[in-house]
VOGU-3710 file (C-alpha; in Angstrom, 3 decimals, decimal comma):
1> xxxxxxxxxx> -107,805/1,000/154,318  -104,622/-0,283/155,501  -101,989/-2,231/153,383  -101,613/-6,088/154,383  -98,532/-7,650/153,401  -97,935/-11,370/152,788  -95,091/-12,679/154,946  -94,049/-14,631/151,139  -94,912/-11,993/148,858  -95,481/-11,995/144,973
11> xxxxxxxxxx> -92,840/-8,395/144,662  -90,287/-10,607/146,356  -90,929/-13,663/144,925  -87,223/-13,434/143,232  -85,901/-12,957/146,205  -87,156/-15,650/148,351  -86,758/-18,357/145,996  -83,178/-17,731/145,396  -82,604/-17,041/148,812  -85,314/-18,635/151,821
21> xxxxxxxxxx> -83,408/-17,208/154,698  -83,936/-13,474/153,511  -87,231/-13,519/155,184  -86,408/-13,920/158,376  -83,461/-11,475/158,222  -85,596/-9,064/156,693  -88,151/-9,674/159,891  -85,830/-7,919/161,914  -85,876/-4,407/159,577  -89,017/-2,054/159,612
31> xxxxxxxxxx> -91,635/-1,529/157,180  -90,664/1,985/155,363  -91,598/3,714/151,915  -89,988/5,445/149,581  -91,187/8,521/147,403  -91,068/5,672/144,418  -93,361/3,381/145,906  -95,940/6,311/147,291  -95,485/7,902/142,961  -96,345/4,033/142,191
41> xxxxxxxxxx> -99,483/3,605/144,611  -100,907/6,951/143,501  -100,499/5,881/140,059  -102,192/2,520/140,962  -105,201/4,850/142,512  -105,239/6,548/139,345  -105,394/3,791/137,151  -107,833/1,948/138,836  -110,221/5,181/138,813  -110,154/5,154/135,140
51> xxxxxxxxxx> -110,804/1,960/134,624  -113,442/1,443/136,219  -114,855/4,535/135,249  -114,693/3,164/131,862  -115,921/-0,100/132,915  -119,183/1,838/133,878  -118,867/1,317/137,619  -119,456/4,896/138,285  -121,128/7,482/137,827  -119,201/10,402/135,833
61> xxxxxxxxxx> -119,926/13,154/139,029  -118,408/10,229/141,589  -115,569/10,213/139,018  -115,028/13,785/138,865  -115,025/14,139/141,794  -112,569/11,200/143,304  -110,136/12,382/140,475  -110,274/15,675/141,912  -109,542/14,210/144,896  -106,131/12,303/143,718
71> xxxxxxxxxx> -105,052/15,508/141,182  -104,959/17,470/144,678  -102,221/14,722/145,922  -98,543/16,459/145,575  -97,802/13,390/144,508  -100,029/13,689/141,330  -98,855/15,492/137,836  -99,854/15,679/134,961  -97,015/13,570/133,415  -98,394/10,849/135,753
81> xxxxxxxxxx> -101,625/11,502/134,352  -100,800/11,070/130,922  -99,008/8,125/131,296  -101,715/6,421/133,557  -104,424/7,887/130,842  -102,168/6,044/128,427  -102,058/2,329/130,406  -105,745/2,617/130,727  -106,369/2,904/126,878  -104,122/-0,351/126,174
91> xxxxxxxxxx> -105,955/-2,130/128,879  -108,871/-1,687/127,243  -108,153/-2,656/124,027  -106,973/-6,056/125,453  -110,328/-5,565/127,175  -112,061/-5,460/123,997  -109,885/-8,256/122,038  -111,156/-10,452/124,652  -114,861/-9,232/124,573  -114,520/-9,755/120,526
101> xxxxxxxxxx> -113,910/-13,466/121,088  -115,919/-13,945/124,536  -119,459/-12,041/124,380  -119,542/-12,908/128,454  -115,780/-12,069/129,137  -115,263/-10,919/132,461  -113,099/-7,964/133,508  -112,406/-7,132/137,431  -109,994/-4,459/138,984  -108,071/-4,716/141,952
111> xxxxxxxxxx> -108,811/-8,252/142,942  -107,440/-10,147/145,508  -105,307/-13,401/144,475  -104,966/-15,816/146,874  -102,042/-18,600/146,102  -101,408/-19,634/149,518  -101,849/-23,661/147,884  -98,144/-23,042/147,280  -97,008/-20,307/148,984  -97,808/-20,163/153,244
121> xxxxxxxxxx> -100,299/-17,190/153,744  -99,202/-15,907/150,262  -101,346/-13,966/148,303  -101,355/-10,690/145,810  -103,084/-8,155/144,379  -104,132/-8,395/140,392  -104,325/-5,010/138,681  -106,355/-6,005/135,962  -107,524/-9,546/135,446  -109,569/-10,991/132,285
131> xxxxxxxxxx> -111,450/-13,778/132,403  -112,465/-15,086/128,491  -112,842/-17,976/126,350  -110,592/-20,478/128,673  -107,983/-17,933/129,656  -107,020/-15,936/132,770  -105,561/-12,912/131,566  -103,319/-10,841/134,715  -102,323/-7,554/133,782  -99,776/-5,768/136,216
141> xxxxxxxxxx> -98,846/-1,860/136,161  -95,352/-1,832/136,749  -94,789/2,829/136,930  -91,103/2,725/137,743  -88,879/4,127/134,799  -85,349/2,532/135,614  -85,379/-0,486/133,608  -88,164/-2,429/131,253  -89,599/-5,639/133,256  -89,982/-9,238/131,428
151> xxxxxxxxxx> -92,969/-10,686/132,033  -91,151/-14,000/131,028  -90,399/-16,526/134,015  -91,508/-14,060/136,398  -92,251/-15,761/139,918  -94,436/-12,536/140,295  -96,323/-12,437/137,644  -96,517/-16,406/137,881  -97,930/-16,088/141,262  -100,273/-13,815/140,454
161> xxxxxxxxxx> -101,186/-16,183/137,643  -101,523/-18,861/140,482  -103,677/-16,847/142,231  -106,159/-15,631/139,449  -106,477/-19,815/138,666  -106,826/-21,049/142,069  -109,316/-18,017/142,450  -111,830/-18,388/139,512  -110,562/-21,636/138,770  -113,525/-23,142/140,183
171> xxxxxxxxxx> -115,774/-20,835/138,131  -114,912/-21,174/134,821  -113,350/-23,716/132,297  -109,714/-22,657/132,328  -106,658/-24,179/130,209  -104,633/-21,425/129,704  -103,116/-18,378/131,797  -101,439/-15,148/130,337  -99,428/-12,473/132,657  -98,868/-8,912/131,333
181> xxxxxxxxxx> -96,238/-6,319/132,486  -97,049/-2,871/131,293  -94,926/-0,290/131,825  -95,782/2,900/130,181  -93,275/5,623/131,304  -91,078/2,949/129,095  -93,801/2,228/126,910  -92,757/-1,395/127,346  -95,176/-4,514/127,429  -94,612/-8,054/127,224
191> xxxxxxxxxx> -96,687/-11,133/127,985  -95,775/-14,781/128,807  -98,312/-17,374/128,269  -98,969/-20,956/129,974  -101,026/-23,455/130,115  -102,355/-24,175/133,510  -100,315/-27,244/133,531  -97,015/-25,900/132,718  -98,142/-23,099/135,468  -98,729/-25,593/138,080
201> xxxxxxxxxx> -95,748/-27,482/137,648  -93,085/-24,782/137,878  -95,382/-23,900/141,362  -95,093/-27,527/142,956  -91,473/-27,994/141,583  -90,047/-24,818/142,131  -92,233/-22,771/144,363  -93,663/-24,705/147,083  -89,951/-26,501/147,887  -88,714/-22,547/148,145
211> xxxxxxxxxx> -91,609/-21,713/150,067  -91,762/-23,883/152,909  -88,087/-23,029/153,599  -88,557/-19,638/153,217  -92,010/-19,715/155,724  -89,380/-21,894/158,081  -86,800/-19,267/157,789  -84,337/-22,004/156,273  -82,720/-22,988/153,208  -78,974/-21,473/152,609
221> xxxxxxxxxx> -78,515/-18,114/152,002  -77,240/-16,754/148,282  -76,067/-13,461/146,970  -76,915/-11,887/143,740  -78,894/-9,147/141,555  -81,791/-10,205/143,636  -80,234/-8,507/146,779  -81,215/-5,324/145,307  -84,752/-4,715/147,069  -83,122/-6,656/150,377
231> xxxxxxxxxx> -84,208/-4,370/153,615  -80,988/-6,449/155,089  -78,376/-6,235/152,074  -76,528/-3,954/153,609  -75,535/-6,209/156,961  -75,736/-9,772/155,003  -72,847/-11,661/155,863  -73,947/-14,089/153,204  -73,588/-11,014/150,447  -70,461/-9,412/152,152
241> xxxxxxxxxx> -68,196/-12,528/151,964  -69,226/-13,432/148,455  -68,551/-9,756/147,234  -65,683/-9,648/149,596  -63,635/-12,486/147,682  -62,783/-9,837/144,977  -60,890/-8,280/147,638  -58,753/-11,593/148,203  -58,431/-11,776/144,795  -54,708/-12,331/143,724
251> xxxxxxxxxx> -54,048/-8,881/142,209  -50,645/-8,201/140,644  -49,319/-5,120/138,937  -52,252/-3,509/136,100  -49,557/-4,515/133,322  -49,342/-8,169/134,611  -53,509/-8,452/134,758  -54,397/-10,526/131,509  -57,447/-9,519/129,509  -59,507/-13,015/131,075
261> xxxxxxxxxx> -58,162/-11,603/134,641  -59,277/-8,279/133,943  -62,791/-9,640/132,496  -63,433/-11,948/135,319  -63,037/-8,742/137,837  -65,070/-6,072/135,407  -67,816/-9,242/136,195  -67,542/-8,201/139,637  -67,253/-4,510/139,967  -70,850/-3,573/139,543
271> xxxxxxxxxx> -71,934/-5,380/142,390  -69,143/-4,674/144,782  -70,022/-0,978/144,291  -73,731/-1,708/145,101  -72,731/-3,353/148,389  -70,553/-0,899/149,303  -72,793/1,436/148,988  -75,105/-0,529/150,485  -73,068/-0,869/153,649  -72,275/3,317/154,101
281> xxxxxxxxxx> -75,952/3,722/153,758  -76,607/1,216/156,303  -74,048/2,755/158,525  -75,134/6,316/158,271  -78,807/5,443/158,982  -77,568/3,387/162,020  -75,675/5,680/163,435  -77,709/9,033/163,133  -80,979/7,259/163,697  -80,208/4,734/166,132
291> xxxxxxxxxx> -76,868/6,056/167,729  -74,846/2,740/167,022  -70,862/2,990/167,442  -68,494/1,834/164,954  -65,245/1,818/165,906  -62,802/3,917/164,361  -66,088/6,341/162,566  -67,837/8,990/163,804  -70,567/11,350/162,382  -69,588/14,768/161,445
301> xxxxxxxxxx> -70,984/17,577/159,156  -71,383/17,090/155,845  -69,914/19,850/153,381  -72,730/22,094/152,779  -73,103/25,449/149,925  -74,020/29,140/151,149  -77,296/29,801/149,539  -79,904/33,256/149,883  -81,555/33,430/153,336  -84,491/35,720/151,534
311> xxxxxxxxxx> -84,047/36,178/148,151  -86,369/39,252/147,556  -84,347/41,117/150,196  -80,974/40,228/148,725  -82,373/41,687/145,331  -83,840/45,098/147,007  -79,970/45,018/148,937  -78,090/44,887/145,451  -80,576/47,225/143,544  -80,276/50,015/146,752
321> xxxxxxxxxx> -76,384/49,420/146,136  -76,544/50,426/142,594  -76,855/47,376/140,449  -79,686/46,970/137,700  -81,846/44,387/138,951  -82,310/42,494/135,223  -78,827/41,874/135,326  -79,206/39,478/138,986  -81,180/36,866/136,776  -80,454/34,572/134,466
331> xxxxxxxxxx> -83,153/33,139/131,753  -82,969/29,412/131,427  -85,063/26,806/129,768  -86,595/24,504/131,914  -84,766/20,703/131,856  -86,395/18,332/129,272  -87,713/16,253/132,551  -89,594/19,537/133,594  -90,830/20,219/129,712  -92,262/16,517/129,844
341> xxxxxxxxxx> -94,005/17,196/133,045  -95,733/20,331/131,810  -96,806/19,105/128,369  -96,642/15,252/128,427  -94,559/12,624/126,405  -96,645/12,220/123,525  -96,900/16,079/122,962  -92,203/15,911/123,505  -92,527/12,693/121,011  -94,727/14,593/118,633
351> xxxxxxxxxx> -94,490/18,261/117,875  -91,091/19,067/119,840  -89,303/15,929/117,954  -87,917/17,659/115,319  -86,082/20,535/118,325  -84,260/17,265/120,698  -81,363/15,484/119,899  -80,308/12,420/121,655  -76,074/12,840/121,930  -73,891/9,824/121,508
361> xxxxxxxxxx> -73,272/8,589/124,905  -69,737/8,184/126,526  -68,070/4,572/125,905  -68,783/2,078/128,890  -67,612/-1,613/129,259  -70,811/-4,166/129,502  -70,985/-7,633/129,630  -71,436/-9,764/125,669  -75,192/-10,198/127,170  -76,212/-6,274/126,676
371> xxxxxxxxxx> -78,396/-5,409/123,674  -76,810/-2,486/122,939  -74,339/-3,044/119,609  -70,682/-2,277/120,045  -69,751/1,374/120,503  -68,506/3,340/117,924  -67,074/6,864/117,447  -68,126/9,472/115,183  -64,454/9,215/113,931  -64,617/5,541/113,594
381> xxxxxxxxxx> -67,827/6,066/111,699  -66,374/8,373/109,337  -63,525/5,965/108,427  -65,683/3,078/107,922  -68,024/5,246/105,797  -64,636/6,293/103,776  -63,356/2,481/103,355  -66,895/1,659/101,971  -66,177/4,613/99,047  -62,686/2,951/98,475
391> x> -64,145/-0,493/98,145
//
């Protein structure tokens, strides 16, 4: 069945409420995957197969076989599989907390949420959503690995919420609605709970105001970490003056910079790098794929590596020339990536633990905000360990 996209959608919620106009720009870009997003909708299949496998909505023959059926998908390993296997078992147990309090608790996969009340046309789709004793529980598969996601004032996961309520609203007694991210390549989960009023609030206050402008194409565009997923971030002339005003920035000699200088631009850096590199991308694609000009730039060759046209033949060449054909190879252990592929996290967490070592990471500068603690060296360590003796 093919994918239907809301013009306001849930994913970009962030987006669109900090920034209306990025709709319409967007408009003018195409529709195209990634390899992440086709990993993440396989994993969706996946997940949704088990469930409702569990759930008893199948027999186990159909199950076999439609598993078959995604494990014969390149896109399918057996990491994913674990991990998905993983998600499935803590859905159920927040399947079976609410069954414990709720004998008639309701659990349904892959529903459509409709929240166009506040949102034009706007509506989602609910992983998991449980229905029990006065709550709407939404329960979102997040399989990306970059970053843990808070489910805490997240317009997604509030929409979603929005949806679920508007949706079975009707049907039973609600008062209270709970959204859950789980991630479990990052074995990460967090929750945020409303009540249906607080919910409803932040969607007529914030939400439908952002909406409408957004659905207009209006509103004033704004720059930020929300550009990130932006089909037009690399051509926004909203984005490129704001990051461009580092650039105007009154720089003097490095020794002249004062440590508040120097902090306001280290504020700055990350992003500038992100558009830049935004902008080449843009550029390349442009030109290669659509022939556009920019003056002064043209495309050329890349540097490239020789590599082995047929590597069998080059070894029968070297052996016939007099070399010992062990000695052409080289015995390496696979990456620990690879390793977790072939035998699963929980088998790396458990029995190969006490053979990996996690080495201190180089020093970086990050903002007071990061949760990491300060960085400290091994030799700083050992001094601090020594003044504690002296003490």
């Amino acid at each position: 069945m093919p994918e239907v996209h809301a013009k306001l959608s849930a994913s970009g919620a962030k987006r669109w409420m900090a920034c209306p106009p990025s709709v319409a720009l967007e408009a003018e870009f195409p529709n195209e995957s990634s390899v992440y997003a086709e990993e993440g909708t396989h994993a969706h299949a996946l997940a949704e197969l088990i469930l409702r496998y569990n759930n008893g909505e199948m027999t186990k023959r159909k199950f076999n076989s439609d598993l078959k059926k995604l494990q014969a998908d390149p896109l399918w390993s057996q990491e994913m599989q674990t991990y998905i296997e993983q998600y499935a078992h803590d859905v159920w147990e927040l399947v079976n907390e609410a069954k414990a309090a709720c004998k008639d608790a309701q659990v349904l996969f892959e529903q459509r949420l409709d929240f166009s009340a506040w949102v034009e046309e706007g509506f989602g789709t609910g992983d998991v959503v449980i229905i029990a004793d006065g709550t709407v529980h939404v329960i979102d598969l997040k399989f990306g690995k970059g970053v843990g996601v808070s489910a805490v004032n997240n317009p997604q996961l509030r929409l979603y919420g929005l949806g679920a309520l508007d949706t079975y609203g009707l049907l039973y007694d609600i008062d209270k609605i709970k959204m859950t991210i789980i991630q479990p390549r990052l074995e990460h989960t967090d929750t945020e709970e409303l009540t249906v009023d607080e919910l409803v609030k932040w969607a007529e206050e914030e939400v439908k105001p952002r909406a409408e402008l957004a659905y207009a194409g209006e509103g004033e565009y704004c720059s930020g970490d929300h550009c990130r997923f932006c089909k037009a971030k690399g051509v926004c002339r909203a984005r490129a003056e704001e990051n461009l005003k580092l650039a105007q920035y009154d720089f003097r000699e490095p020794p002249m910079l004062t440590p508040p200088e120097i902090a306001d631009i280290l504020g700055k850096v990350d992003e500038l790098k992100k558009w830049v590199e935004d902008v080449a991308n843009y550029a390349l694609d442009a030109a290669v794929r659509k022939g556009i000009a920019f003056p002064g730039w043209k495309v050329v060759e890349g540097r490239s590596n020789r590599k082995y046209k047929d590597e069998v033949e080059v070894v029968k060449c070297l052996v016939e020339h007099g070399y010992e054909e062990k000695s052409l190879y080289n015995t390496k252990l696979k990456s620990l990536t690879d390793i977790t592929k072939l035998i699963g996290s929980s088998n790396v967490d458990g029995f190969l633990a006490p053979y990996i070592i996690k080495p201190q990471g180089a020093p970086t500068l990050a903002p007071e905000s990061d949760k990491r603690p300060v960085f400290q060296s091994a030799e700083a360590a050992k001094q601090d360990f020594s003044d504690d003796l002296l003490d």
